[in-house]
C-alpha positions as CSV (number, residue, x, y, z in Angstrom):
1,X,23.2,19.5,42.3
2,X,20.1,20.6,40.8
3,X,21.3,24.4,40.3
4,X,24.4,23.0,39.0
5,X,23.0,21.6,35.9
6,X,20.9,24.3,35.0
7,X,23.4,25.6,32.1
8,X,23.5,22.5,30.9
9,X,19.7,22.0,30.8
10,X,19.3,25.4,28.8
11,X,21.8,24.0,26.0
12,X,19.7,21.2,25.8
13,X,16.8,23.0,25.2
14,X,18.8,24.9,22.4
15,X,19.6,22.3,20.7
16,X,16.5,20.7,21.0
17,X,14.8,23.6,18.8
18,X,17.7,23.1,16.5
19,X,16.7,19.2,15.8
20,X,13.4,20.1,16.2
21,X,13.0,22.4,13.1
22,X,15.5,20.1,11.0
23,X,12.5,17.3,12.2
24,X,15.3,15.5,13.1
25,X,13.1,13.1,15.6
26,X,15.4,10.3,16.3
27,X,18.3,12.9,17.9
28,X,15.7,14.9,19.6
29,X,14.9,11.6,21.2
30,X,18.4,10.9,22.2
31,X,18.8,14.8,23.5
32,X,15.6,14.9,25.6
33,X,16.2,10.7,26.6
34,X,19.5,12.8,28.1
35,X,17.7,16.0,29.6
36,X,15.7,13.8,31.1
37,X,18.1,12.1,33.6
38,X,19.8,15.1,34.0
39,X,16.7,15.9,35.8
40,X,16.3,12.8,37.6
41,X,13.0,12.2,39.8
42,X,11.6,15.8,38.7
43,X,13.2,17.6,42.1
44,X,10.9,15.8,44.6
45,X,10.3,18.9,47.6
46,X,12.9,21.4,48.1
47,X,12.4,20.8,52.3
48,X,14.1,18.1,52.9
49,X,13.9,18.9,57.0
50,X,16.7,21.0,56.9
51,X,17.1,24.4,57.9
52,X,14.9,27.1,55.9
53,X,15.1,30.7,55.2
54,X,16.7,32.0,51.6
55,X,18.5,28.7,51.2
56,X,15.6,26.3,51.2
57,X,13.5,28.8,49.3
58,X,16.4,29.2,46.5
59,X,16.8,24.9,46.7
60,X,12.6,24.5,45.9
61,X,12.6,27.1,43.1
62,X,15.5,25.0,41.6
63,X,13.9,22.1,42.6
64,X,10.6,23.5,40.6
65,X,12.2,24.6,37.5
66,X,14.1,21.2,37.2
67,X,10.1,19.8,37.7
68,X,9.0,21.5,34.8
69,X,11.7,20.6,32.5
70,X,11.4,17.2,32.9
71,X,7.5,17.6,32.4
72,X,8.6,19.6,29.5
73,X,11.0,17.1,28.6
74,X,8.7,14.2,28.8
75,X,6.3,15.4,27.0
76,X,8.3,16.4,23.5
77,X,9.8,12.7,24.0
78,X,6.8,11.3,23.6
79,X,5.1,13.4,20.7
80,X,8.3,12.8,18.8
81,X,8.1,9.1,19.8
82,X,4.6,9.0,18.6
83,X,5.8,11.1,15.3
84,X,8.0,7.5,14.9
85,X,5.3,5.6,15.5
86,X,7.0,4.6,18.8
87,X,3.6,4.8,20.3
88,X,4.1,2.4,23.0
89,X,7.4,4.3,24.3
90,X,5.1,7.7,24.1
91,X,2.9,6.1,26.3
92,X,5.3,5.4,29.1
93,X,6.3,8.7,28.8
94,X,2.9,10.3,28.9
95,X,2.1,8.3,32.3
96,X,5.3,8.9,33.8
97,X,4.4,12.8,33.2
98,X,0.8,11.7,34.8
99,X,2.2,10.6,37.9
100,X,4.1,14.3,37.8
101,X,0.9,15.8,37.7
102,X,-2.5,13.6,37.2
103,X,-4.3,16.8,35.6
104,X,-2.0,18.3,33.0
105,X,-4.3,18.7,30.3
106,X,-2.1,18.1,27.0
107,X,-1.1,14.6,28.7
108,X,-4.1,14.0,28.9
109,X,-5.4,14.6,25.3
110,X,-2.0,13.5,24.0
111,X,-2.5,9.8,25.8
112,X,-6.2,9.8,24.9
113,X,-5.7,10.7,21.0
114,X,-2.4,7.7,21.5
115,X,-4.8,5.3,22.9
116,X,-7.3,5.9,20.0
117,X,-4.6,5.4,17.8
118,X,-3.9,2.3,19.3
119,X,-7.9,1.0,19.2
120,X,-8.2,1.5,23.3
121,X,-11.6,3.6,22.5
122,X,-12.7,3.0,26.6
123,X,-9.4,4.4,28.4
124,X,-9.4,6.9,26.1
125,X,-12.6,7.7,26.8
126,X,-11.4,7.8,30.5
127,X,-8.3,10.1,29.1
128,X,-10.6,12.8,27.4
129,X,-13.7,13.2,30.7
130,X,-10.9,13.4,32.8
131,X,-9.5,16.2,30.9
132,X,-12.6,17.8,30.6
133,X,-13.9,17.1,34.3
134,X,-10.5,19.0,35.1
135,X,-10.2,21.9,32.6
136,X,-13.9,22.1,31.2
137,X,-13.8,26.1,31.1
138,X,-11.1,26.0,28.8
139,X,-11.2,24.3,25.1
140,X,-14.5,22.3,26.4
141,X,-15.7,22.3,22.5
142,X,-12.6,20.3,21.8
143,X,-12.9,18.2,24.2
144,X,-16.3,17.2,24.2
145,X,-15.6,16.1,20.5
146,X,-12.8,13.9,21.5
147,X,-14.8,12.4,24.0
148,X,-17.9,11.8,22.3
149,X,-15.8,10.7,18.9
150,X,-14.1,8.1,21.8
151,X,-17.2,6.9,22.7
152,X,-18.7,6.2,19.3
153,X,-15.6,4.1,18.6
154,X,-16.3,2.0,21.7
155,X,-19.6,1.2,20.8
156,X,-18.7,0.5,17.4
157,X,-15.5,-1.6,18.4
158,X,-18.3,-3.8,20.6
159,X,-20.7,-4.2,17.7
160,X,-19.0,-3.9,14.6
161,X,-21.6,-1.8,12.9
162,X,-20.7,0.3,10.0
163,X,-22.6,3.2,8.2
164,X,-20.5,4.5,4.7
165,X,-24.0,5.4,3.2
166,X,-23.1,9.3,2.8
167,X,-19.5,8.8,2.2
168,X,-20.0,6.3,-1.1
169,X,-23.4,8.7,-2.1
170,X,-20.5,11.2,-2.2
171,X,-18.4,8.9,-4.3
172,X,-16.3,8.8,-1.9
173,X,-15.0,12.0,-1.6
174,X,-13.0,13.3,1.4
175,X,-12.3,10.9,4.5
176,X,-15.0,8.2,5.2
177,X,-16.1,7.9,8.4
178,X,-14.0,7.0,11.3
179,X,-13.5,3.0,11.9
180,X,-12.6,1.1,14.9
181,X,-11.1,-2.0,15.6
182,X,-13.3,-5.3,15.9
183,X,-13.1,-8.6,16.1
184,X,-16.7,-10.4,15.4
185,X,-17.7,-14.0,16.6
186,X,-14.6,-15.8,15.3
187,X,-11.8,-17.8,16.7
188,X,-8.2,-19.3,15.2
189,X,-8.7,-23.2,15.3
190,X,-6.8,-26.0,13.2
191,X,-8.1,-26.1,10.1
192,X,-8.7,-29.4,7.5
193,X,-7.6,-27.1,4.6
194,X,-3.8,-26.8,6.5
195,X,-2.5,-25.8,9.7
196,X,-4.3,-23.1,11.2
197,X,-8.1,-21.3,10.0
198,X,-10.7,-19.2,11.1
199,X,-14.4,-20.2,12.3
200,X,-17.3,-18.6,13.4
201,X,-18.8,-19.6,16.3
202,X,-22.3,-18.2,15.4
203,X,-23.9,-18.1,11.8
204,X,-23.6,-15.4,10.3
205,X,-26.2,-13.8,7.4
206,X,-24.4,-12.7,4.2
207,X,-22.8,-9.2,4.6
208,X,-22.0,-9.2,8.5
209,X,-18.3,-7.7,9.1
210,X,-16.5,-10.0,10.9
211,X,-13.1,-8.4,11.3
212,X,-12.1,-4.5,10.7
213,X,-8.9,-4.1,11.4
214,X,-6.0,-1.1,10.6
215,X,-2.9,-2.4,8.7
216,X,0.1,-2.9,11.1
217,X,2.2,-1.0,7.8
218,X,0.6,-0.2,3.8
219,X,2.7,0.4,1.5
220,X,1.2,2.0,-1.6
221,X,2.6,3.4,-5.2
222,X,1.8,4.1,-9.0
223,X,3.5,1.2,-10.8
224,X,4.1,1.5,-14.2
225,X,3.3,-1.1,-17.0
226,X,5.6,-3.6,-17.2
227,X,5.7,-2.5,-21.0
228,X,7.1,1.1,-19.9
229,X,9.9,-0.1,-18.2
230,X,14.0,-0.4,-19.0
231,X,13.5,-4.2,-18.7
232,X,9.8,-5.4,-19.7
233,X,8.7,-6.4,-16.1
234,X,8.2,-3.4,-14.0
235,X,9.8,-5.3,-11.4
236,X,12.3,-2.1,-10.3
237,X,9.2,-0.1,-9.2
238,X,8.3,-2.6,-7.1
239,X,11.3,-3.6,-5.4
240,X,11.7,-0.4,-4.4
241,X,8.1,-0.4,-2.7
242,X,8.7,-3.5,-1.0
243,X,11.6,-2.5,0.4
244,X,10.4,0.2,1.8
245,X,7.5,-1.5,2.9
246,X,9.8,-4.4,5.0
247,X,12.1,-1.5,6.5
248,X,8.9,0.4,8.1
249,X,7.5,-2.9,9.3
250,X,11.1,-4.0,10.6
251,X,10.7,-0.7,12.3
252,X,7.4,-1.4,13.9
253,X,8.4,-4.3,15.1
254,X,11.6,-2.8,16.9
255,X,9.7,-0.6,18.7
256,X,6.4,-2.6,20.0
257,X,6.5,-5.6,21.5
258,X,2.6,-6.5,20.4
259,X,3.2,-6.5,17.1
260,X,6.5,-8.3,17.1
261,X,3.9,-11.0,19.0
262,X,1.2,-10.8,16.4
263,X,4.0,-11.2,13.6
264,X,5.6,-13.9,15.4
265,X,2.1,-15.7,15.5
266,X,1.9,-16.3,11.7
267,X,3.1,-18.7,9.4
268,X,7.1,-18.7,8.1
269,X,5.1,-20.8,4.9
270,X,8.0,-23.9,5.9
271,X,5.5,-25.5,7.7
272,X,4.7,-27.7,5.0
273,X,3.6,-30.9,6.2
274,X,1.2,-32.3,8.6
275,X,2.7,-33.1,11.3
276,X,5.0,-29.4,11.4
277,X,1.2,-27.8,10.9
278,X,0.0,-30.1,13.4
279,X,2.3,-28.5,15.8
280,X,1.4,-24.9,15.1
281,X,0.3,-22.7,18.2
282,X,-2.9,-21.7,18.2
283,X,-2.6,-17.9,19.3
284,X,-5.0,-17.1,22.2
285,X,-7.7,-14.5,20.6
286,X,-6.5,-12.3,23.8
287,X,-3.5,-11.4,21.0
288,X,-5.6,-9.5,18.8
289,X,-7.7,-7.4,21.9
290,X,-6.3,-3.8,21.6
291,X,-6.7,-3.5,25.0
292,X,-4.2,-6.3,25.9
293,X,-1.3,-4.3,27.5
294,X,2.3,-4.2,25.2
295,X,4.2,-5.2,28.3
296,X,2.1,-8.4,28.8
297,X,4.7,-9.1,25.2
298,X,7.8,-7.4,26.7
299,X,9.3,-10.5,27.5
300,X,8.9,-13.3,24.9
301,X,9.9,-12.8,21.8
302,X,11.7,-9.9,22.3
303,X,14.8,-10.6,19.9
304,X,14.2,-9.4,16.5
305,X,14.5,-11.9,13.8
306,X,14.7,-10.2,10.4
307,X,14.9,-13.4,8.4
308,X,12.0,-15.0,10.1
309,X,9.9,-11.6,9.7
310,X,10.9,-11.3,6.0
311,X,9.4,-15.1,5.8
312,X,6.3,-14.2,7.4
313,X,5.9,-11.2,5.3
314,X,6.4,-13.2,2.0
315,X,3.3,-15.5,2.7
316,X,0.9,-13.3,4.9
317,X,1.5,-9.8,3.2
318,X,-2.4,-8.9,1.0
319,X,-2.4,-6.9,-1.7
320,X,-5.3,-4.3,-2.0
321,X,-6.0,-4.8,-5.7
322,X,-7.2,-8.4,-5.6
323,X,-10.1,-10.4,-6.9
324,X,-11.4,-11.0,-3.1
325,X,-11.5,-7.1,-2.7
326,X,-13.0,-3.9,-3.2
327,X,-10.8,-0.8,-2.7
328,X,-13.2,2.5,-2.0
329,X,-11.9,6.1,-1.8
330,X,-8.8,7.9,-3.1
331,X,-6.3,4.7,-2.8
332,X,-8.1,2.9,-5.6
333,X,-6.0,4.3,-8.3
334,X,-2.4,2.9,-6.2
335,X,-1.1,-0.6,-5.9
336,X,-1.3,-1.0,-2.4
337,X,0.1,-4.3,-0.2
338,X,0.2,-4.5,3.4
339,X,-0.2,-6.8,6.2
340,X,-3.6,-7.3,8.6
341,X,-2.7,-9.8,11.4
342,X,-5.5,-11.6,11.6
343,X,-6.8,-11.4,7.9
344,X,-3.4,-13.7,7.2
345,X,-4.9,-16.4,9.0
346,X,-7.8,-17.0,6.5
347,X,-7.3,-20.1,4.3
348,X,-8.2,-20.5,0.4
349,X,-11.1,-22.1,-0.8
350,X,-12.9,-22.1,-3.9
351,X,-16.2,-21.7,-2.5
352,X,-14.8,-19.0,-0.6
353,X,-17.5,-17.2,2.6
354,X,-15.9,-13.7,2.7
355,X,-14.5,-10.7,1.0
356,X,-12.3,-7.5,1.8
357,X,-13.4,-4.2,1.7
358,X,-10.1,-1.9,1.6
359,X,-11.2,1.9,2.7
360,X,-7.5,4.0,3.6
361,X,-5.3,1.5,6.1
362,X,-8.4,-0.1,6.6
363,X,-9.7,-4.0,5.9
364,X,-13.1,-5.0,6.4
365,X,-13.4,-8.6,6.5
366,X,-17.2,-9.4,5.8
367,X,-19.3,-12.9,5.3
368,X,-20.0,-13.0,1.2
369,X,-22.6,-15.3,1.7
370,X,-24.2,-17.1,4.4
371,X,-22.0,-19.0,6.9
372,X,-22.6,-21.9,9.2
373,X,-21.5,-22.3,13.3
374,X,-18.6,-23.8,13.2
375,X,-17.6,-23.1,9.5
376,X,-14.0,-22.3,8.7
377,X,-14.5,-18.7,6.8
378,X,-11.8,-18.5,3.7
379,X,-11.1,-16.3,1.3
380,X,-10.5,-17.1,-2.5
381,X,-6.3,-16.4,-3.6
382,X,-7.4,-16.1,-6.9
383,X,-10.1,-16.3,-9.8
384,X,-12.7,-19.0,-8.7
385,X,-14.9,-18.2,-11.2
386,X,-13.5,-20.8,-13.1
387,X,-13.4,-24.5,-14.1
388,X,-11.9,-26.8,-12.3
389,X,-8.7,-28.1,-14.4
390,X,-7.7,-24.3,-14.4
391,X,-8.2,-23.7,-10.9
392,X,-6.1,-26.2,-9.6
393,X,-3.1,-25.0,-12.0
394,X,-3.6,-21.7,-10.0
395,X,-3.4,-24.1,-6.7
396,X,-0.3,-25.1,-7.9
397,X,1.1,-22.0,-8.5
398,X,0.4,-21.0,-5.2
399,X,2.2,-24.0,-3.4
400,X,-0.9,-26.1,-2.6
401,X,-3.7,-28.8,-3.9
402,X,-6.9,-27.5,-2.8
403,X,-9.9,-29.7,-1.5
404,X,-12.6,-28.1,-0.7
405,X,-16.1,-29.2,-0.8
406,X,-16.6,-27.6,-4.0
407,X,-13.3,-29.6,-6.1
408,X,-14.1,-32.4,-5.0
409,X,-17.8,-32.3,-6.0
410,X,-16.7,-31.0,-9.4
411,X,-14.0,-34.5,-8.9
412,X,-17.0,-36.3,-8.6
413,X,-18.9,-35.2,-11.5
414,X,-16.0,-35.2,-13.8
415,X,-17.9,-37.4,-16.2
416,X,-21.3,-35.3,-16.7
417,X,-18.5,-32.2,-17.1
418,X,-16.5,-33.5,-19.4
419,X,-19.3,-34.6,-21.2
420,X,-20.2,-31.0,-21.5
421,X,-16.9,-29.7,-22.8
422,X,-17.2,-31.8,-25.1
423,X,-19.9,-29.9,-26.8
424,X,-17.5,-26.9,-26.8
425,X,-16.3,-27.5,-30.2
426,X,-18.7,-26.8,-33.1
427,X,-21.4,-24.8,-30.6
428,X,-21.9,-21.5,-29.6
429,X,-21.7,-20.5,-25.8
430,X,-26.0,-20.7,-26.0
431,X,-26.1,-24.0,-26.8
432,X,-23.6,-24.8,-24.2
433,X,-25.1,-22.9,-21.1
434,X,-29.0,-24.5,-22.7
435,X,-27.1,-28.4,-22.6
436,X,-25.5,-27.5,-19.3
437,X,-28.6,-26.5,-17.6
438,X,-30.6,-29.3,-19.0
439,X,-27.8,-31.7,-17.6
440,X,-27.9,-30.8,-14.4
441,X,-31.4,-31.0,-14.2
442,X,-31.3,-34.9,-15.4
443,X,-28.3,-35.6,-13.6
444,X,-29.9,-34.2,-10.4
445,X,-27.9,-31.6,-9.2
446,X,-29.3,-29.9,-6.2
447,X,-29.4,-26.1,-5.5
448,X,-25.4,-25.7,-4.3
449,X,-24.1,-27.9,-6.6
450,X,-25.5,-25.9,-9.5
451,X,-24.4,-22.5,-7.9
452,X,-20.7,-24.8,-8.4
453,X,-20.8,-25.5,-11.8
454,X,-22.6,-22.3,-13.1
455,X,-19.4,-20.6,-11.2
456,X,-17.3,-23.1,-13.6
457,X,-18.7,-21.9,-16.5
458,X,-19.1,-18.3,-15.5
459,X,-17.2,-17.3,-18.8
460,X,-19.7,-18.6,-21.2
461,X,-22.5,-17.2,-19.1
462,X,-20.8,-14.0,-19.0
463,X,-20.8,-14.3,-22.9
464,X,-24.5,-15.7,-23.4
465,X,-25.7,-12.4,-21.7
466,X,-23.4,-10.0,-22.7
467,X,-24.9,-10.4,-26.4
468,X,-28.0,-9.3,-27.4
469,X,-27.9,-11.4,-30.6
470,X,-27.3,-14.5,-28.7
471,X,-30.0,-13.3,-25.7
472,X,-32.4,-13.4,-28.3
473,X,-31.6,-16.3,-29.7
474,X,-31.8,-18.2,-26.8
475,X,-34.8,-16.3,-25.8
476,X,-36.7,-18.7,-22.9
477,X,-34.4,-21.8,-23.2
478,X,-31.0,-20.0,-20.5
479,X,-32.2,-18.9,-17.0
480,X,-32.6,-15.1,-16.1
481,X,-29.4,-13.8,-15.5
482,X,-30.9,-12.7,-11.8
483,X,-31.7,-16.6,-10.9
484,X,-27.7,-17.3,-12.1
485,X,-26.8,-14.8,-10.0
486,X,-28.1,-15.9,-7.0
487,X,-27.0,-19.5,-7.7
488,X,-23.5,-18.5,-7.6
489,X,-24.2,-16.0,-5.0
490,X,-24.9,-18.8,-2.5
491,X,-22.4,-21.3,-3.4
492,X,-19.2,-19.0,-4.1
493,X,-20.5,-15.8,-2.5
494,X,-20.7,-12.4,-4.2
495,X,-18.9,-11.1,-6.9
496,X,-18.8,-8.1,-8.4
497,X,-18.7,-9.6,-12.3
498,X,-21.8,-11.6,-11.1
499,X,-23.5,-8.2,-9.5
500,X,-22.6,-6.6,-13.1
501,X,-24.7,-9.4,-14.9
502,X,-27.4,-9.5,-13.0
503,X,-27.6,-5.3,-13.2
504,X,-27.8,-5.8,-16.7
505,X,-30.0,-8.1,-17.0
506,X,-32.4,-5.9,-14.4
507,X,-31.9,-2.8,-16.8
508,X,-32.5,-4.5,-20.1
509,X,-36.1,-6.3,-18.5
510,X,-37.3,-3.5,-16.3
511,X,-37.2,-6.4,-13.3
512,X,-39.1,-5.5,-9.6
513,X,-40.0,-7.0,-7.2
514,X,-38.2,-10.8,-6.2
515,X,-35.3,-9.7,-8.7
516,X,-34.6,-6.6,-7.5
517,X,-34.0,-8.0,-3.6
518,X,-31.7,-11.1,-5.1
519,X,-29.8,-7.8,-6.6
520,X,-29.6,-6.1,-3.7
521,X,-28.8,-9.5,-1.5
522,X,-25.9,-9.8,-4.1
523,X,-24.6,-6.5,-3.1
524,X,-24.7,-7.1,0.4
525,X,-22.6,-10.0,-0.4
526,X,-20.1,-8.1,-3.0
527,X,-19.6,-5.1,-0.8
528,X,-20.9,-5.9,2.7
529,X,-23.8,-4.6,5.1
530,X,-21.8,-1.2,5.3
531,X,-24.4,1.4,3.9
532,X,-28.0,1.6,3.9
533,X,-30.9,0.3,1.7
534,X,-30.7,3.2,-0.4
535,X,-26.8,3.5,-0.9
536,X,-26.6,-0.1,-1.9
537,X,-29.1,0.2,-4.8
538,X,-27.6,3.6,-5.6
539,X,-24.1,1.2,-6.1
540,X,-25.7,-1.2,-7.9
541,X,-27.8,0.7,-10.3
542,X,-23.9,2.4,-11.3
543,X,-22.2,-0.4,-12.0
């Protein structure tokens, strides 16, 4: 049986080269899924108690030669399975190859580079010393780099520590160093701002990363101005991207059960009232642990609902180029949006306790100021840096009334605000930002609450000391630009408008000492505890 399909099996392979130089991956699939049960169980023994002699000598070299075909056979499947992202299919392949042969050395490195991909840094660690432990005369060099590269990501997957310092010295030139999955002291709990939130379960000092995590898809473009366009709105440009963007995630999704899970987990955006949010799952943190096998998925969830996914993506998708973010390295020039699992979960508020970092596929989540046990951490949808009337017509925009603790403080002292505004007319900024300040002070207003309303009026600040004539006018009477800093710092977290000010303000005054390390405490906030001392001021002293 075996010798009888051995014409067939050298077609095969024929044609397989043929689809393989057209890179034609899904019928090399198909030809090799084929070739494959052609071969069947590899050929098991060719003595099967039978007689011996030339016969059962010819019957195991047949059986051998079908063996290595289907080796062969599994492991183009795979790489082409893992050149269509199909990683989870390349792994079965790569383990039923294993159990052909437990030492073949390009399984091995093929699983361990899969399982990297993938953000399983300890079993493929295991992959990459049993390769080496097995073939360490030959490519040893190579190896040892995997290994040790393997093992750095494990221990920074466990800790969450990040180092960028000589990548952003080297303004970000070439690839930044490698980053690994992790997943920081947080959980997914109910949340008072609307169905479901995140919360540390430690406090956490401003700049910690609390989530770094790989986009499931990005999808990234130049779009024009709207102005350049046929019809004033750019929209064609990015129609296209999105749809190209849905059809790669629809593809994902198709092919791994895990993230057809984790997509599955998040919000539709219909849940619109209590007691639909009340009823919300609250998606074991086990979901988001790279190491959690995809078969534990395989069987929920495993039709494919395109109209639910497209939901999902219309209210959980990010966009890189946002006023919560930072993009660093060469993507900063595209209009990028993608979706990060867990990211989605984080809820508005307008004293918001994180920020994203955007480096490649990559989203680090990090604490902008400091946060609480127990705290829900949120993120800010738009521009808080402004008053309240004008944020909550942003709210609305969005589909929601927010009430966090800082609206309805600046509810609360409606009447001192307004009072203020109404100074607006007839006054320059100065004299605003001089009655404002000496409001607050007869009114009371303690240490947060000020860091609130100087993030109100951020604009007029912004304008006070951006002006030299007005600086010097008002020479003595406004705070230094490094105490509003701070303020705001605290109560909204960083920003890197605020960080600009303050910068400024350093430069033009020669300031050391105290004002130099709320600077620097700013930046940790802006950018995150991702580079060293000296990095951080070199960043700070450029902007």
């Amino acid at each position: 049986m075996q010798i009888g399909v051995e014409d067939e099996l050298h077609h095969l392979r024929s044609k397989a080269t043929e689809l393989l130089l057209k890179e034609d991956w899904k019928g090399y699939i198909d030809l090799y899924t084929h070739l494959i049960s052609l071969c069947g169980d590899g050929g098991g023994g060719g003595d099967d108690g039978g007689g011996g002699g030339d016969g059962g000598a010819a019957a195991a070299a047949a059986a051998a030669k079908v063996h290595k075909t289907l080796c062969v056979a599994l492991s183009n499947r795979a790489e082409a399975r893992a050149r269509l992202r199909d990683l989870s299919g390349a792994l079965e392949d790569l383990d039923r190859l294993l159990q052909l042969d437990p030492s073949h050395l390009k399984t091995l490195v093929s699983k361990g580079k899969i399982l990297l991909d993938l953000g399983r840094y300890s079993r493929a660690s295991e992959c990459f010393r049993r390769a080496l432990s097995a073939h360490g005369a030959g490519g040893a060099e190579s190896l040892r780099a995997l290994l040790d590269r393997a093992r750095r990501l494990e221990v920074r997957s466990r800790t969450g520590s990040l180092d960028l310092s000589d990548w952003i010295l080297n303004r970000c030139v070439g690839n930044p160093p490698d980053l690994a999955e992790f997943v920081g002291p947080i959980e997914i709990r109910r949340s008072g701002l609307g169905g479901r939130g995140l919360f540390v379960t430690k406090s956490v000092e401003s700049g910690t990363p609390l989530i770094v995590t790989k986009a499931v898809v990005i999808g990234r473009g130049i779009l024009p101005e709207a102005s350049n366009t046929a019809d004033g709105s750019g929209n064609g440009a990015r129609m296209v991207m999105w749809k190209d963007f849905v059809d790669r995630i629809i593809s994902v999704a198709e092919r791994c059960p895990k993230t057809l899970a984790l997509i599955y987990a998040l919000s539709t955006g219909e849940d619109e009232d209590d007691e639909q949010r009340s009823k919300l799952t609250i998606p074991s943190m086990n979901l988001f642990n790279p190491d959690t096998e995809d078969e534990t998925f395989a069987v929920r969830n495993n039709e494919l609902d395109v109209e639910r996914i497209l939901k999902v993506l219309d209210v959980n998708c990010l966009t890189e180029n946002s006023v919560s973010a930072k993009v660093w390295g060469k993507n900063s020039g595209y209009s990028g949006v993608g979706l990060w699992v867990l990211p989605s979960f984080l809820n508005h508020c307008c004293a918001p306790s994180v920020r994203r970092l955007h480096i490649n596929d990559w989203v680090v989540i990090h604490a902008c100021r400091d946060i609480k046990a127990g705290e829900e951490i949120t993120s800010a949808y738009f521009d808080v840096l402004s008053p309240l009337d004008k944020r909550r017509e942003m709210a609305k925009r969005w589909g929601f009334e927010c009430e966090c603790e800082r609206c309805r403080f600046e509810a609360e002292k409606a009447p001192f605000l307004k009072e203020v505004e109404g100074m607006l007319r007839g006054v320059d900024v100065g004299c605003v930002i001089v009655r404002l300040e000496q409001g607050m002070r007869k009114w009371g207003v303690k240490e947060k609450g000020r860091g609130f309303i100087r993030a109100s009026f951020w604009a007029f600040y912004e304008s006070v000391y951006g002006s030299e004539k007005l600086l010097r006018k008002w020479k003595g009477k406004v705070p230094k630009e490094s105490e509003v800093g701070e303020s705001i710092g605290e109560s909204v977290g960083g920003d890197e408008r605020v960080l600009k000010m303050v910068m400024k303000g350093l430069k033009r005054g020669g300031g050391v000492g105290i004002e130099v390390e709320r600077a620097l405490r700013l930046g940790r906030g802006t950018y995150g505890k991702v580079m060293k001392r000296q990095a951080m001021r070199a960043v700070v002293e450029q902007i």
